[in-house]
N, C-alpha and C positions, 0 to 999 in steps of 0.2 A: 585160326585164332592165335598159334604162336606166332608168328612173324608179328605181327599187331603187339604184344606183347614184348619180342624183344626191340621191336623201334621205340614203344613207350620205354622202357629200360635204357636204351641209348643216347633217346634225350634224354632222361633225368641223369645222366653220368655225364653229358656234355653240358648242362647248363650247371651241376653242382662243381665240376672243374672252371667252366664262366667264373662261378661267383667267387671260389676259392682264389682264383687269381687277384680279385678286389680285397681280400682279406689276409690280413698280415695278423698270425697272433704265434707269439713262442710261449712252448710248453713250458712250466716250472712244476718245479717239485713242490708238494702242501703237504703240511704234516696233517694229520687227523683231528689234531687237536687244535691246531691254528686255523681251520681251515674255520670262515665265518661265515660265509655263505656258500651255500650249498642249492645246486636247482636239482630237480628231479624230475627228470622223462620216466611215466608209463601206462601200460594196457590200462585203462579206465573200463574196458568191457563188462570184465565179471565184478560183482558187487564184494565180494572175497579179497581178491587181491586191492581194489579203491579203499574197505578199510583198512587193510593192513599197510598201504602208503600212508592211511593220513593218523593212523596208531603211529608209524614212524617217524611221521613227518613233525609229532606232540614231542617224541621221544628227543630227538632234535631240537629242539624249542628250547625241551628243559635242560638240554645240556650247553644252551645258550648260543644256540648256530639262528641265524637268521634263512630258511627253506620256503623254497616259491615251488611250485608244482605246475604241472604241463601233462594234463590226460588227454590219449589216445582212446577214442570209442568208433566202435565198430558200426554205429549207428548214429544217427542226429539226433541230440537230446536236446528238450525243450525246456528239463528240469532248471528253473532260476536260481537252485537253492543247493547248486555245486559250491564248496571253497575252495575252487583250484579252477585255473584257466584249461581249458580243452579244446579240441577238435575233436572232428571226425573225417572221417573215409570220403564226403562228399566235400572235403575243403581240400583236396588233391585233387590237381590240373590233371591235364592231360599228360602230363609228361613225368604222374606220380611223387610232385613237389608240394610239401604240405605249404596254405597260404592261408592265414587270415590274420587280422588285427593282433590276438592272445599270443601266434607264433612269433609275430614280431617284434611284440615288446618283451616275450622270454628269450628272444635270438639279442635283442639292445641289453640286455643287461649283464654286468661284471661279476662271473661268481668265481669264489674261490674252486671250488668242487663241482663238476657236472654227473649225477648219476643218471646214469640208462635202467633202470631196473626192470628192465625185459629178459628176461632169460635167455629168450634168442631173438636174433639181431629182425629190424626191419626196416627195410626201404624210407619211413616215414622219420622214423627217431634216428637213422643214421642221417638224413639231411639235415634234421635239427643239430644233432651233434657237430656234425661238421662245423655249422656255422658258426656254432656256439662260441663266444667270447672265455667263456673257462677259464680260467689257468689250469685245470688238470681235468683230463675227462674220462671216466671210469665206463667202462659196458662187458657187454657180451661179445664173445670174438664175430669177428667180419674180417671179411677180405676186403672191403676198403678200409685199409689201414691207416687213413687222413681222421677216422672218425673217434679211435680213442686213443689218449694217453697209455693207457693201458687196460687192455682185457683180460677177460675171464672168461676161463671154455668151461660150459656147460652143459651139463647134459640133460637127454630131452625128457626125462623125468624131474626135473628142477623146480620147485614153486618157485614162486617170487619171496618168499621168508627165509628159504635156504640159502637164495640169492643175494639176499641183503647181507645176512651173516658173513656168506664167502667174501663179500667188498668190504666189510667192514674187519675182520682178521686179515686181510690181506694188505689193507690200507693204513692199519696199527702194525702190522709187524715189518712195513716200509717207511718206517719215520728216517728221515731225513733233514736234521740240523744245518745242511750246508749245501747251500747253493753250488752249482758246478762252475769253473773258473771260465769265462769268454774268454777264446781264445784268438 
């Protein structure tokens, strides 16, 4: 069963470099407080952490950031009465490439801020990241280093609350007034 495993792992690293080669984007720097849209990649599984994104996703709102959300579930849900676009497990190809309709119009869209708020990295939310259009894209460390502007190591005791925290002191105490010169 490993061999099977790492040829599916080989394609998804050969066709996520395919697609990287059609896409052109340069990273900038976003202050926290400029930043006016903001997308959010995560785990939809547990019903814990789905409220605690969309308590933040409010909290957001009222601080006048415009926030689109993208949940990951570990199962196919039938529920109509999600407020946030999702997958699941069963909308990965063969080659462990998330696809349907909801990824592709959260992959078309321009945000200032991309957040990962998975604690630790996965296969599914790092091909989204990649793709993502962002101007800055925040996550969990990964050895595919095409997928964030900048990460955050965490550790495998980590909620997703502590996690938000850490991106948001981290993201406030990197403000940045001034673009870097083209050289």
């Amino acid at each position: 069963m490993g061999w099977i495993k790492n040829i599916r792992l080989r394609l998804h690293n050969y066709f996520l470099h395919k697609e990287l080669k059609t896409r052109k984007r340069e990273a900038h720097s976003v202050n926290w407080e400029d930043a006016h849209s903001i997308g959010i990649l995560f785990n939809a599984t547990e019903l814990k952490d789905r409220q605690t994104v969309l308590q933040y996703k409010e909290k957001l709102k009222k601080a006048g950031k415009r926030v689109k959300l993208l949940g990951y579930f570990q199962t196919e849900q039938n529920d109509p009465n999600f407020t946030f676009r999702h997958f699941n497990r069963k909308q990965l190809d063969w080659a462990l490439r998330p696809s349907s309709p909801q990824i592709d119009e959260f992959l078309n869209m321009e945000f200032d801020l991309l957040l990962n708020l998975e604690p630790r990295t996965q296969l599914h939310s790092e091909y989204i990241a990649v793709l993502s259009k962002a101007r800055l894209k925040v996550g969990p460390v990964s050895d595919n280093t095409e997928c964030y502007d900048l990460m955050i190591d965490t550790s495998d005791q980590m909620n997703i609350d502590s996690f938000i925290k850490q991106i948001e002191a981290l993201l406030k105490k990197t403000q940045s007034r001034n673009e870097t010169a083209k050289i």
